[in-house]
N, C-alpha and C positions, 0 to 999 in steps of 0.2 A: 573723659569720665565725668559723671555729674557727680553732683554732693550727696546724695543718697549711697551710691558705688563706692565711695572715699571713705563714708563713716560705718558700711560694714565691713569694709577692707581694715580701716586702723581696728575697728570692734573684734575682726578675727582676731589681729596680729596682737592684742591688748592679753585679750584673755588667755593666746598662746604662750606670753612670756609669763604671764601672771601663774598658770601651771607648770612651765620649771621653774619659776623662781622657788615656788612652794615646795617642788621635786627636792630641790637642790639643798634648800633650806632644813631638811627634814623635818616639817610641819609634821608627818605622819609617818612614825617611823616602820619601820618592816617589823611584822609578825612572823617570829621563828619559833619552829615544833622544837619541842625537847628533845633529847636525843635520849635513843632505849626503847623500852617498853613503857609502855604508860599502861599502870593495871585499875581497873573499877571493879566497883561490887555495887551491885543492885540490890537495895538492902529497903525495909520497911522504913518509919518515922523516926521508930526507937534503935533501930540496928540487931533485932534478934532475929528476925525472918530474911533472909538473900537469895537470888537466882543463884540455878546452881550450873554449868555448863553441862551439858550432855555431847559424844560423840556418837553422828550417826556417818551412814554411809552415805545419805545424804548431804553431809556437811553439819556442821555445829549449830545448836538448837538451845536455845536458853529456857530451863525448865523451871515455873515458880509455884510453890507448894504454897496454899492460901487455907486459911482452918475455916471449916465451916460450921 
């Protein structure tokens, strides 16, 4: 093996233990969903104006009433 072949070989193995160690470590920990429902409202700036759900046979359609 020449000296080029050696220093991309230790460069793999460097940067491979370098990401479990960080794995291991929890540098970055897991993102977990809440559990339930999670409800929104689609609402204006101030909160008087909101989407309202509609049921179609198509499937659910979010309907927003805007004043002209």
């Amino acid at each position: 093996m020449n000296d080029k072949s050696l220093k991309i070989l230790f460069g793999i193995i460097a940067v491979n233990l370098t990401l479990q160690t960080i794995n291991q470590i929890g540098l970055f920990p897991n993102a977990n969903a809440a559990s339930g429902i999670q409800k929104i409202a689609l609402c204006d700036e101030y909160g008087r104006v909101c989407a309202e759900m509609e049921r179609h046979v198509s499937g659910n359609r979010i309907r927003v009433e805007t004043e002209q």
